[in-house]
PDBQT receptor file of N, H, CA, C and O in Angstrom, charges set to zero:
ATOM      1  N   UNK A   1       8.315  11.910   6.383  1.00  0.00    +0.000 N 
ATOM      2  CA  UNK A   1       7.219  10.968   6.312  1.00  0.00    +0.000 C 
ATOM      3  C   UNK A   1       7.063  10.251   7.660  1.00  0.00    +0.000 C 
ATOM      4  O   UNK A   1       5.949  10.224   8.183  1.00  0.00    +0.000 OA
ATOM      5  N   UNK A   2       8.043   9.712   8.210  1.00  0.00    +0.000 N 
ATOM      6  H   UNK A   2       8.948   9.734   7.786  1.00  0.00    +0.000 HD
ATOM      7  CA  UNK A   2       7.908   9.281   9.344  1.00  0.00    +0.000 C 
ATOM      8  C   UNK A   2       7.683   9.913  10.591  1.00  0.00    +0.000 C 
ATOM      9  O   UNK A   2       7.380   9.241  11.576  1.00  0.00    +0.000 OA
ATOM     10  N   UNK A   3       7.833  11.442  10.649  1.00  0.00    +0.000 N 
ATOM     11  H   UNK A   3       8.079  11.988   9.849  1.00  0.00    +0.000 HD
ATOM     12  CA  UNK A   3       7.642  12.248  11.853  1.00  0.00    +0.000 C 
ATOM     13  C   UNK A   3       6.033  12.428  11.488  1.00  0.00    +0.000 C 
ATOM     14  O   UNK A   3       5.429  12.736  12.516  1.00  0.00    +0.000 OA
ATOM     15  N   UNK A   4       5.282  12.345  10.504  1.00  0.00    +0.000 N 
ATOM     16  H   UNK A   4       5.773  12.095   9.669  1.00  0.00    +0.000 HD
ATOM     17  CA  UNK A   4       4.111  12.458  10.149  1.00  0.00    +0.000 C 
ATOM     18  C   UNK A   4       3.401  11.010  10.578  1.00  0.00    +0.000 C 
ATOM     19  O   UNK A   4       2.182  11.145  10.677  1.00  0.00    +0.000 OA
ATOM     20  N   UNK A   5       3.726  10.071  10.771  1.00  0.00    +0.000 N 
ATOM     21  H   UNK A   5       4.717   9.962  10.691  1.00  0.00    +0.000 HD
ATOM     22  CA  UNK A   5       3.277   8.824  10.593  1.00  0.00    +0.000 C 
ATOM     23  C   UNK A   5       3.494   8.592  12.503  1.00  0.00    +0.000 C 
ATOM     24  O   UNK A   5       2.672   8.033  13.229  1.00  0.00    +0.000 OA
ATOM     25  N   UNK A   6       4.624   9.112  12.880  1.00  0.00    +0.000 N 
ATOM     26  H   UNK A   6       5.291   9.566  12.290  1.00  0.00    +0.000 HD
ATOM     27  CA  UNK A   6       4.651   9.212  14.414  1.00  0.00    +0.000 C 
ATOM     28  C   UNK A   6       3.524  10.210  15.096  1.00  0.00    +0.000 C 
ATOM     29  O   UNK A   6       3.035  10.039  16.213  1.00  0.00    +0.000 OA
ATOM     30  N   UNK A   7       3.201  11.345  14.138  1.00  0.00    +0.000 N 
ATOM     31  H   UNK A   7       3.598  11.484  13.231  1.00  0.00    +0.000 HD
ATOM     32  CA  UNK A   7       2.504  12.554  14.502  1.00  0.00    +0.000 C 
ATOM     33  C   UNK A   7       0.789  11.899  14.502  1.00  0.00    +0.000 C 
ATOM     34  O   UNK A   7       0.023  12.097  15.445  1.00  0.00    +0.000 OA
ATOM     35  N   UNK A   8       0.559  11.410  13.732  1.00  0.00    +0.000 N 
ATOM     36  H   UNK A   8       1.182  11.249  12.966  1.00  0.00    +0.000 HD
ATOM     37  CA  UNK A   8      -0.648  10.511  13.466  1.00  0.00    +0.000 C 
ATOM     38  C   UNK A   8      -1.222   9.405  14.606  1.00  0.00    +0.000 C 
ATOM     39  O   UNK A   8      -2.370   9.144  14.964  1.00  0.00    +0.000 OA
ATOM     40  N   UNK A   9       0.478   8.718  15.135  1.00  0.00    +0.000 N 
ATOM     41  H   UNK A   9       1.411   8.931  14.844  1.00  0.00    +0.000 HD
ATOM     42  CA  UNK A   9      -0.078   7.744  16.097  1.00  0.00    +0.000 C 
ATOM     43  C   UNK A   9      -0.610   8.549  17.491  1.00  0.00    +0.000 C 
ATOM     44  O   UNK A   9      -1.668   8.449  18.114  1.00  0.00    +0.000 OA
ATOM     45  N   UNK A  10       0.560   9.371  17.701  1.00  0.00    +0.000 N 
ATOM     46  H   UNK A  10       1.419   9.452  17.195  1.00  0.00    +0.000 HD
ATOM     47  CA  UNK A  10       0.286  10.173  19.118  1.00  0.00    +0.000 C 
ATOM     48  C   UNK A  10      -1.028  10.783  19.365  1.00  0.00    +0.000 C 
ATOM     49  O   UNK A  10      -1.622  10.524  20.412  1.00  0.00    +0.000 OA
ATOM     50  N   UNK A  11      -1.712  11.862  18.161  1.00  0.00    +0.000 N 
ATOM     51  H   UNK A  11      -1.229  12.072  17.310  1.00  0.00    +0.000 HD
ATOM     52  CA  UNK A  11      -2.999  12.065  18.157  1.00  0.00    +0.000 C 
ATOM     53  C   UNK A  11      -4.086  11.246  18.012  1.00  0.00    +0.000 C 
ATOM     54  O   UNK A  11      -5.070  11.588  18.667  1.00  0.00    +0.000 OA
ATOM     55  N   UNK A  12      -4.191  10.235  17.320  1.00  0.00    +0.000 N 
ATOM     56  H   UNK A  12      -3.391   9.957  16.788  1.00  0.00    +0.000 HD
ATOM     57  CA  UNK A  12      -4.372   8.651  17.667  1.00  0.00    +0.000 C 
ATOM     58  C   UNK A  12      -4.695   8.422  19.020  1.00  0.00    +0.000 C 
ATOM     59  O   UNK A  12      -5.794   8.272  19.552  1.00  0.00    +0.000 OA
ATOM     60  N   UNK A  13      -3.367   8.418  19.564  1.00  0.00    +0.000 N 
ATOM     61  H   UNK A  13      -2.474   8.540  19.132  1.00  0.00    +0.000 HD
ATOM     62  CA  UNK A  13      -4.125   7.990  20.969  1.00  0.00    +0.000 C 
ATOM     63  C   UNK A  13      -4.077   8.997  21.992  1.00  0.00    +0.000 C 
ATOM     64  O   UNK A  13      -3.640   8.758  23.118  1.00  0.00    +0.000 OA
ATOM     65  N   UNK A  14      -4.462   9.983  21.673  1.00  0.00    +0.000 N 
ATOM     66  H   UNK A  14      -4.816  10.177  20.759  1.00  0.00    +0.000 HD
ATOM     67  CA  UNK A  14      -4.360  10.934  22.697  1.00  0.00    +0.000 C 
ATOM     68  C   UNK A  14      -6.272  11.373  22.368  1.00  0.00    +0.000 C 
ATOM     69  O   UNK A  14      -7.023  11.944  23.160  1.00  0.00    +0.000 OA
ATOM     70  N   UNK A  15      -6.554  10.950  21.191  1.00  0.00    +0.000 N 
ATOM     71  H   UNK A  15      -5.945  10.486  20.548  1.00  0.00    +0.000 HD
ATOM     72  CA  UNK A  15      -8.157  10.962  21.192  1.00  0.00    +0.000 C 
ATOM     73  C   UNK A  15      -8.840  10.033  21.762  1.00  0.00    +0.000 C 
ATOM     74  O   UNK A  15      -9.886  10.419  22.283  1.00  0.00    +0.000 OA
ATOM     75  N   UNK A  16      -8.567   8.792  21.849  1.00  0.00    +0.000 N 
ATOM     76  H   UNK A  16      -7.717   8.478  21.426  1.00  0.00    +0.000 HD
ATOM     77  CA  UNK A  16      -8.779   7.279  22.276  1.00  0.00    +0.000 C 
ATOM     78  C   UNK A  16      -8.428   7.834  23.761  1.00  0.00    +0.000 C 
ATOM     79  O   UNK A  16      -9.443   7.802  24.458  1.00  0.00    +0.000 OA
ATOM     80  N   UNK A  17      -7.361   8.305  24.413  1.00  0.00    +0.000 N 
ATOM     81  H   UNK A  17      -6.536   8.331  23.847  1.00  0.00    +0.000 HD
ATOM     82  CA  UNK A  17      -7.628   8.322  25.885  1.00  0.00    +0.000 C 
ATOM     83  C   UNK A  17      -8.942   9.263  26.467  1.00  0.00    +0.000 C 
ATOM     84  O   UNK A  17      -9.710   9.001  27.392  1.00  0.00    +0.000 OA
ATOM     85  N   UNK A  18      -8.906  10.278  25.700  1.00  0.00    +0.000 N 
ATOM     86  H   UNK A  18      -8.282  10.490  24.949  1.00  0.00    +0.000 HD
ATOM     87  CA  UNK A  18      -9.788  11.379  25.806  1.00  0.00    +0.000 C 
ATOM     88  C   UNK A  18     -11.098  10.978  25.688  1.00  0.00    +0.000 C 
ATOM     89  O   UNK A  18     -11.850  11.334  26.595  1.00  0.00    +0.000 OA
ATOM     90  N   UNK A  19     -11.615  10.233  24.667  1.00  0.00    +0.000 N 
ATOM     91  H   UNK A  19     -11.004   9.943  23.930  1.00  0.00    +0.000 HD
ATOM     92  CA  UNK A  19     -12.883  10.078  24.388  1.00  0.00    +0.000 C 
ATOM     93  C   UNK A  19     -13.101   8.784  24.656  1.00  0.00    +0.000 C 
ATOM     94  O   UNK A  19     -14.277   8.486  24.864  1.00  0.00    +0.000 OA
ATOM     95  N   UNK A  20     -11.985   7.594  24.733  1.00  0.00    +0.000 N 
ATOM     96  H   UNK A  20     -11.029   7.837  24.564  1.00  0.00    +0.000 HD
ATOM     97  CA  UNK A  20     -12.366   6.637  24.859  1.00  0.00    +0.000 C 
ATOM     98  C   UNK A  20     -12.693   5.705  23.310  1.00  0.00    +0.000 C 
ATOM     99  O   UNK A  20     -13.102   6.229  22.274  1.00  0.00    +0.000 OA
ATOM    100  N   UNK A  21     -12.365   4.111  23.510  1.00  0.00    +0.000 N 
ATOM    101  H   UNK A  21     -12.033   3.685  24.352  1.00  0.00    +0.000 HD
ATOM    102  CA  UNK A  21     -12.599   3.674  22.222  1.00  0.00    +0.000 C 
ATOM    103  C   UNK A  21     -13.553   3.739  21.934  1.00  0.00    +0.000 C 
ATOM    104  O   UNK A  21     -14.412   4.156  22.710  1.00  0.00    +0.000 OA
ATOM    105  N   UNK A  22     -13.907   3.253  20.353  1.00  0.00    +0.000 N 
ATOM    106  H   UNK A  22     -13.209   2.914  19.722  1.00  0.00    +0.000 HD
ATOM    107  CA  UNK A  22     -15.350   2.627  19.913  1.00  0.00    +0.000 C 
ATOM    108  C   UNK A  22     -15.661   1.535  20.208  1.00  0.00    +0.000 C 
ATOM    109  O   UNK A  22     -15.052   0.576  19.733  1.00  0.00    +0.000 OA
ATOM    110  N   UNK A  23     -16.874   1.352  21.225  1.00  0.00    +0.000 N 
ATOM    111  H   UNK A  23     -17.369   2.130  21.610  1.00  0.00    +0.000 HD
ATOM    112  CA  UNK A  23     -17.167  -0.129  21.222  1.00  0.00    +0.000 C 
ATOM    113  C   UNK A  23     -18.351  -0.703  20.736  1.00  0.00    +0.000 C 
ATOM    114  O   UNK A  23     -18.771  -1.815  21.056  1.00  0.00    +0.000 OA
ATOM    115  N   UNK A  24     -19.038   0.314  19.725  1.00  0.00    +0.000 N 
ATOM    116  H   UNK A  24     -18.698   1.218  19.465  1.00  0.00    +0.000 HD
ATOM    117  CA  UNK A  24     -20.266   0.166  18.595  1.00  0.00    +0.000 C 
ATOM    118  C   UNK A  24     -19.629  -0.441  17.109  1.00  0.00    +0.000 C 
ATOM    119  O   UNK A  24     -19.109   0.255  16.237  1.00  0.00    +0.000 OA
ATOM    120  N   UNK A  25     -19.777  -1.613  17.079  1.00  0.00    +0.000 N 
ATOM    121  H   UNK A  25     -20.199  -2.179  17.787  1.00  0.00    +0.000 HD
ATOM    122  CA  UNK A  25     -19.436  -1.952  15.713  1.00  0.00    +0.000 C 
ATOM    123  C   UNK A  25     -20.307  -0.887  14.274  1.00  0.00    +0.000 C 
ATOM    124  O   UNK A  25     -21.452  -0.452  14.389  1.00  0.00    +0.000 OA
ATOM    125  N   UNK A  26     -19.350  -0.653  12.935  1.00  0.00    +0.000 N 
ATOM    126  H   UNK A  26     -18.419  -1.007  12.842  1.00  0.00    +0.000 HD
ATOM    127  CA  UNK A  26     -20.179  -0.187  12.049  1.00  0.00    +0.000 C 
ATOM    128  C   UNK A  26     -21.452  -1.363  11.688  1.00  0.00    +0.000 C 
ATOM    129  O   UNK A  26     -21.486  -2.594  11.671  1.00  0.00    +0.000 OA
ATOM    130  N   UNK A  27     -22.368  -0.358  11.439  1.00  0.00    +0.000 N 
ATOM    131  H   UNK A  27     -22.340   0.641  11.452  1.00  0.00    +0.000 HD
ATOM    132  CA  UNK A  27     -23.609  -1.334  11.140  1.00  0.00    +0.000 C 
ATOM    133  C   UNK A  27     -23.239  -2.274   9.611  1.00  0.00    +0.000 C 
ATOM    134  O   UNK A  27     -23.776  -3.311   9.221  1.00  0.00    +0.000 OA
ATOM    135  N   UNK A  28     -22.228  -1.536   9.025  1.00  0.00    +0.000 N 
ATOM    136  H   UNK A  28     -21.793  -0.694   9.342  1.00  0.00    +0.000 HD
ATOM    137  CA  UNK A  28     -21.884  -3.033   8.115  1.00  0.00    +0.000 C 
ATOM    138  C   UNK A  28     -21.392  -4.025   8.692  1.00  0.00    +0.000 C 
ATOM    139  O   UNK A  28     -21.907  -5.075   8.308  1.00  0.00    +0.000 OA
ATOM    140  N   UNK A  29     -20.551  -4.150   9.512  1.00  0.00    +0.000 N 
ATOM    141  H   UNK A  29     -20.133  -3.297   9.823  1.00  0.00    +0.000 HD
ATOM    142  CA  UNK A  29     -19.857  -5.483  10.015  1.00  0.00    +0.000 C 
ATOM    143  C   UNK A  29     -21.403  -6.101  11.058  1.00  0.00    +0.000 C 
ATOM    144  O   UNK A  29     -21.809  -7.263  11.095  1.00  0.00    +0.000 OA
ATOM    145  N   UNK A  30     -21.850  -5.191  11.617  1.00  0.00    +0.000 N 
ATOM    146  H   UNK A  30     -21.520  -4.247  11.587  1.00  0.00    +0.000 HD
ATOM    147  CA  UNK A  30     -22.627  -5.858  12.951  1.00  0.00    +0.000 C 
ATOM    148  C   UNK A  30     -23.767  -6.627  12.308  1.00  0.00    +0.000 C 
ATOM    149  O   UNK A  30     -24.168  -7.694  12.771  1.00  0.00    +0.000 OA
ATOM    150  N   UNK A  31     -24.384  -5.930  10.996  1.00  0.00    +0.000 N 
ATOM    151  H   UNK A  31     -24.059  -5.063  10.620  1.00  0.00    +0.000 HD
ATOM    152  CA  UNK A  31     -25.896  -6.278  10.763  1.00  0.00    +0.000 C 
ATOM    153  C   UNK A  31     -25.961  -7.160   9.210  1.00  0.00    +0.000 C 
ATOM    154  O   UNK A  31     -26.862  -7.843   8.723  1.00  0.00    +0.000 OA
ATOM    155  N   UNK A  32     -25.078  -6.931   8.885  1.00  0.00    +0.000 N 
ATOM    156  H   UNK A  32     -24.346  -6.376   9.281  1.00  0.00    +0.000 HD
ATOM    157  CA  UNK A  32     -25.121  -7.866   7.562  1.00  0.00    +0.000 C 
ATOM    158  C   UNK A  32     -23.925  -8.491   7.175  1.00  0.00    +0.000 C 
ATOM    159  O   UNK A  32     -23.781  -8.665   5.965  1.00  0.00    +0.000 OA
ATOM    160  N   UNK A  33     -22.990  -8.886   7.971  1.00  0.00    +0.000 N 
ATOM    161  H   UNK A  33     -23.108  -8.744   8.954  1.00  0.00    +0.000 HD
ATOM    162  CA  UNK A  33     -21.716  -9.407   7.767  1.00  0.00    +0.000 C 
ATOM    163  C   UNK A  33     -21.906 -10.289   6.664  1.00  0.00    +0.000 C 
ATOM    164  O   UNK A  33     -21.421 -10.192   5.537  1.00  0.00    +0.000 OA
ATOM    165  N   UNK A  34     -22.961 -11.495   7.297  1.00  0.00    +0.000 N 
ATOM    166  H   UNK A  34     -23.355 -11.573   8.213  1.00  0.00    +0.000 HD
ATOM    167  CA  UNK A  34     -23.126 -12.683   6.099  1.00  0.00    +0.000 C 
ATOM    168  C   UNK A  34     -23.612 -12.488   4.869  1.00  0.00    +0.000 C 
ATOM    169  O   UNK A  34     -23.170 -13.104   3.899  1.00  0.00    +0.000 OA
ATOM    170  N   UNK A  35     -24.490 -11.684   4.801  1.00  0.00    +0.000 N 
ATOM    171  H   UNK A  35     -24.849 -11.185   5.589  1.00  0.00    +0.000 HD
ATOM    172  CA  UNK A  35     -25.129 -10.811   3.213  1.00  0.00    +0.000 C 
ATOM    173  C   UNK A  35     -23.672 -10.164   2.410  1.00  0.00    +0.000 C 
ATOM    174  O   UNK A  35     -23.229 -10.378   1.282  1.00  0.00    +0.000 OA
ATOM    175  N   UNK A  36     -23.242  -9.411   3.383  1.00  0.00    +0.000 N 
ATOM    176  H   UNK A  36     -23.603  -9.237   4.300  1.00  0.00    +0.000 HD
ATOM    177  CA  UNK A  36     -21.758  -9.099   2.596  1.00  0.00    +0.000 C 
ATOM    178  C   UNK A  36     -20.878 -10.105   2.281  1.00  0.00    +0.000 C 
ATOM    179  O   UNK A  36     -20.711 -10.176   1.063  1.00  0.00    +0.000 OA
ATOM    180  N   UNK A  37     -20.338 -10.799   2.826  1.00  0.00    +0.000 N 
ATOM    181  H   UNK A  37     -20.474 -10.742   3.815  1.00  0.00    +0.000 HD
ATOM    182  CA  UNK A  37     -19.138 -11.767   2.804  1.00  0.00    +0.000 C 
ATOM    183  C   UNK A  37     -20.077 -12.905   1.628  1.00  0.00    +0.000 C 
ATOM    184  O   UNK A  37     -19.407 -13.494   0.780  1.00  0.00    +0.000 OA
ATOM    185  N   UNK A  38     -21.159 -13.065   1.662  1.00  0.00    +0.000 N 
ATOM    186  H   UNK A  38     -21.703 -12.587   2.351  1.00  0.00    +0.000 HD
ATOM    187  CA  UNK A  38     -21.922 -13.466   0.213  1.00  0.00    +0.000 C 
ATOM    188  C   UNK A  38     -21.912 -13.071  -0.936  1.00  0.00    +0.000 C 
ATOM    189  O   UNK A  38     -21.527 -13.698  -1.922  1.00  0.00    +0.000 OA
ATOM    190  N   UNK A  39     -22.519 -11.537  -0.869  1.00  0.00    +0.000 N 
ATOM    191  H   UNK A  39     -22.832 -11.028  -0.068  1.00  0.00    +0.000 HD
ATOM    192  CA  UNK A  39     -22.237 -10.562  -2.186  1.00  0.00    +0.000 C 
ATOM    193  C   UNK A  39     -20.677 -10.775  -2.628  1.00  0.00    +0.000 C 
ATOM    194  O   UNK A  39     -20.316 -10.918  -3.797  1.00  0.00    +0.000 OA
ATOM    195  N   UNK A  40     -19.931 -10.773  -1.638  1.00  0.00    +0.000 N 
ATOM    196  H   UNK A  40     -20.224 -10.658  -0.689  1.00  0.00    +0.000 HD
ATOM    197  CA  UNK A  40     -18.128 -10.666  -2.528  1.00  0.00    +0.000 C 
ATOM    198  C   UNK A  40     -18.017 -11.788  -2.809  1.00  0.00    +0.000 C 
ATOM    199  O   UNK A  40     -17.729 -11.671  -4.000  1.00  0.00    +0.000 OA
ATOM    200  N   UNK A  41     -18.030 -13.440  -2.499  1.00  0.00    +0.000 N 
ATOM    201  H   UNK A  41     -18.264 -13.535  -1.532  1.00  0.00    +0.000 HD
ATOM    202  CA  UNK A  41     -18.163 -14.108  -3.221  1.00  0.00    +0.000 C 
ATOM    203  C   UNK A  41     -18.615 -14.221  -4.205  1.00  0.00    +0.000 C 
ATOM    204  O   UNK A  41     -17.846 -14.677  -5.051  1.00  0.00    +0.000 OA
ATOM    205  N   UNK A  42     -19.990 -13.911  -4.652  1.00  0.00    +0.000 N 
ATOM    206  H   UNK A  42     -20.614 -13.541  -3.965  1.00  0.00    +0.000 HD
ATOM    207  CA  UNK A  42     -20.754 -13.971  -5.580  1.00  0.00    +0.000 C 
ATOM    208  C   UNK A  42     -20.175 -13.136  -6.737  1.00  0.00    +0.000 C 
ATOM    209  O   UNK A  42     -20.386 -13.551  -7.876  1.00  0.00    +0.000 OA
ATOM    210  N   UNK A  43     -19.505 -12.063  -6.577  1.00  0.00    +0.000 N 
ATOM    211  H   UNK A  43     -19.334 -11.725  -5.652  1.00  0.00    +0.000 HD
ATOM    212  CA  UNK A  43     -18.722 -11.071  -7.279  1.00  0.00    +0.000 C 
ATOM    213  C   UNK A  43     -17.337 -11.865  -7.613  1.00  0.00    +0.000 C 
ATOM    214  O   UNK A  43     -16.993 -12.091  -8.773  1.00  0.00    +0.000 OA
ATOM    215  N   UNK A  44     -16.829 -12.132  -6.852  1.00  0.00    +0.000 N 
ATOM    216  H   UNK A  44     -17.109 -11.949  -5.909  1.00  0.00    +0.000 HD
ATOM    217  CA  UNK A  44     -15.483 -13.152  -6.932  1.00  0.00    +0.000 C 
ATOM    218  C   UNK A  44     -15.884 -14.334  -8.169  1.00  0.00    +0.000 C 
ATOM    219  O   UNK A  44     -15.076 -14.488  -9.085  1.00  0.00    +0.000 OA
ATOM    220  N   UNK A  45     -16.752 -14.887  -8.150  1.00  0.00    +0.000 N 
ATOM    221  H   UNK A  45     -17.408 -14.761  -7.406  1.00  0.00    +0.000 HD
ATOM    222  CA  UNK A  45     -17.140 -15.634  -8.864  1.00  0.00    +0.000 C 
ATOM    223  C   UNK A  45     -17.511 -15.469 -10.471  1.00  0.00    +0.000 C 
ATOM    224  O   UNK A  45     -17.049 -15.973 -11.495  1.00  0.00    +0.000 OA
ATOM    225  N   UNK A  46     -18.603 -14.488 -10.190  1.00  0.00    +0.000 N 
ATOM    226  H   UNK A  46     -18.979 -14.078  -9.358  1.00  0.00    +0.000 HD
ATOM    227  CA  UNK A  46     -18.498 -13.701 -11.501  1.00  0.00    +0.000 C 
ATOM    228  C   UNK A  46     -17.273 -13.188 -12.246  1.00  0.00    +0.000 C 
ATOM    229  O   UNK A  46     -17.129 -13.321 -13.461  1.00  0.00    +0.000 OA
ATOM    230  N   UNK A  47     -16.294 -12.519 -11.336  1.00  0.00    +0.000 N 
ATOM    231  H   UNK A  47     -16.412 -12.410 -10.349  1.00  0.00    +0.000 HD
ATOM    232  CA  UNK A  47     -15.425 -11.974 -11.600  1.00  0.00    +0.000 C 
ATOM    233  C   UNK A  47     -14.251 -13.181 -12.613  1.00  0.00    +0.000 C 
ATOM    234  O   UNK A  47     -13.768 -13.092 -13.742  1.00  0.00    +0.000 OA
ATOM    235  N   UNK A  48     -14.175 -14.043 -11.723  1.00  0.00    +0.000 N 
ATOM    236  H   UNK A  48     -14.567 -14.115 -10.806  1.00  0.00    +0.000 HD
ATOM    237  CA  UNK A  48     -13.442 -14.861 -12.043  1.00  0.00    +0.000 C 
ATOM    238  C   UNK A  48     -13.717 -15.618 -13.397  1.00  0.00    +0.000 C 
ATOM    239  O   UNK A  48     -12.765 -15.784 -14.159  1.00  0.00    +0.000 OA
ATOM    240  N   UNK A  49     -15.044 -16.115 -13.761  1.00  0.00    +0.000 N 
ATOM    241  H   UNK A  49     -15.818 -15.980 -13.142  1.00  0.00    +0.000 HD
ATOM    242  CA  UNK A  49     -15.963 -16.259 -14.620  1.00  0.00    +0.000 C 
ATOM    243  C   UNK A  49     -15.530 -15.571 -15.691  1.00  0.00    +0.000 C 
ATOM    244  O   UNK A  49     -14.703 -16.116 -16.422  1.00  0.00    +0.000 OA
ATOM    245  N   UNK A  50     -15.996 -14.255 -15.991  1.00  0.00    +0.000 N 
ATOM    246  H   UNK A  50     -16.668 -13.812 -15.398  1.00  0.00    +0.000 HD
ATOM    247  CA  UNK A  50     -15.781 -12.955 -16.912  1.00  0.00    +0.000 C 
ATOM    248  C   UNK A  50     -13.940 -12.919 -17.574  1.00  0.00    +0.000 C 
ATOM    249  O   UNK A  50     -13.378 -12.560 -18.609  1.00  0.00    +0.000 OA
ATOM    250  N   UNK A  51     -13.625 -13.399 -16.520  1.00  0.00    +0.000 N 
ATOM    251  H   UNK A  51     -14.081 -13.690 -15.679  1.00  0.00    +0.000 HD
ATOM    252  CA  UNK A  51     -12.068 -12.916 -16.753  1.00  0.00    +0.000 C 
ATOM    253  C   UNK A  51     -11.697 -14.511 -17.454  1.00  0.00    +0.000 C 
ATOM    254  O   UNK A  51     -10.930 -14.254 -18.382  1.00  0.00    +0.000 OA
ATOM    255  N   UNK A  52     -11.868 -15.701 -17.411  1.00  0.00    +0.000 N 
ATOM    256  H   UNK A  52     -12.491 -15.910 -16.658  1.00  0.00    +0.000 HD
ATOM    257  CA  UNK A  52     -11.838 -17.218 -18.186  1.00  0.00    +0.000 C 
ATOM    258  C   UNK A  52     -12.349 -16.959 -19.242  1.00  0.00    +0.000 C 
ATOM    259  O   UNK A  52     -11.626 -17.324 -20.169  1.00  0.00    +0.000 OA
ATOM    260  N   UNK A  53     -13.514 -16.372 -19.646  1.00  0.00    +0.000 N 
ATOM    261  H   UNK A  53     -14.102 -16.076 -18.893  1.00  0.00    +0.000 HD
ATOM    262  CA  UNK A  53     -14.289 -16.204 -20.794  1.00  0.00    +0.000 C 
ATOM    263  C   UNK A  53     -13.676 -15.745 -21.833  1.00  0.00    +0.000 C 
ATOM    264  O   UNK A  53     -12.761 -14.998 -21.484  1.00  0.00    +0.000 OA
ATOM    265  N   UNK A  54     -13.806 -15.903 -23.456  1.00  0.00    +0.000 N 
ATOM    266  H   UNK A  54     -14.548 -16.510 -23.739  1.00  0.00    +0.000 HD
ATOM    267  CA  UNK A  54     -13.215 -15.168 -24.180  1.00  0.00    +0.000 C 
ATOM    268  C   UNK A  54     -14.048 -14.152 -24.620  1.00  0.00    +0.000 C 
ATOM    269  O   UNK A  54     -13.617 -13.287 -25.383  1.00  0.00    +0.000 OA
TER     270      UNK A  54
Protein backbone atom coordinates (compact mmCIF):
# COMPACT_ATOMS: atom_id res chain seq x y z
CA UNK A 1 0.00 0.00 0.00
CA UNK A 2 2.57 2.33 0.71
CA UNK A 3 4.91 1.71 -2.34
CA UNK A 4 1.56 2.56 -4.20
CA UNK A 5 0.86 5.71 -2.27
CA UNK A 6 4.78 6.66 -2.85
CA UNK A 7 4.17 5.54 -6.61
CA UNK A 8 1.21 8.07 -6.83
CA UNK A 9 3.21 11.00 -5.30
CA UNK A 10 6.24 10.68 -7.73
CA UNK A 11 3.90 10.62 -10.86
CA UNK A 12 2.17 13.43 -9.14
CA UNK A 13 4.87 15.43 -9.53
CA UNK A 14 6.60 14.41 -12.30
CA UNK A 15 3.23 15.62 -14.26
CA UNK A 16 3.16 19.02 -12.36
CA UNK A 17 6.89 19.53 -13.48
CA UNK A 18 6.08 18.54 -17.00
CA UNK A 19 2.97 20.33 -17.59
CA UNK A 20 3.09 22.65 -14.96
CA UNK A 21 0.36 23.46 -12.19
CA UNK A 22 -3.24 24.45 -12.48
CA UNK A 23 -3.66 27.95 -12.06
CA UNK A 24 -7.50 28.04 -13.43
CA UNK A 25 -9.68 27.59 -10.52
CA UNK A 26 -12.78 24.92 -11.12
CA UNK A 27 -15.65 27.04 -12.20
CA UNK A 28 -17.38 25.77 -8.97
CA UNK A 29 -15.08 27.34 -6.53
CA UNK A 30 -14.35 30.54 -8.91
CA UNK A 31 -18.05 31.43 -10.01
CA UNK A 32 -20.44 30.49 -7.41
CA UNK A 33 -18.58 29.86 -4.22
CA UNK A 34 -21.25 31.99 -2.27
CA UNK A 35 -24.42 30.30 -3.99
CA UNK A 36 -22.72 27.05 -2.89
CA UNK A 37 -21.49 27.60 0.61
CA UNK A 38 -25.44 28.91 0.85
CA UNK A 39 -27.08 25.87 -0.69
CA UNK A 40 -25.04 23.61 2.09
CA UNK A 41 -26.16 25.63 4.73
CA UNK A 42 -29.52 25.70 3.71
CA UNK A 43 -29.27 21.79 3.45
CA UNK A 44 -27.48 21.69 6.88
CA UNK A 45 -30.37 23.28 8.19
CA UNK A 46 -32.96 21.33 6.76
CA UNK A 47 -31.02 18.49 7.50
CA UNK A 48 -30.71 19.19 10.94
CA UNK A 49 -34.44 20.17 11.13
CA UNK A 50 -35.66 16.65 9.60
CA UNK A 51 -33.41 14.75 11.87
CA UNK A 52 -35.12 16.85 15.51
CA UNK A 53 -38.46 16.12 14.04
CA UNK A 54 -40.41 13.13 15.01
Amino acid sequence: MALLVGLWFVLDGAITIRYGSVQTPHEFVSEAESEAMLRMQILHTVHRALRESD
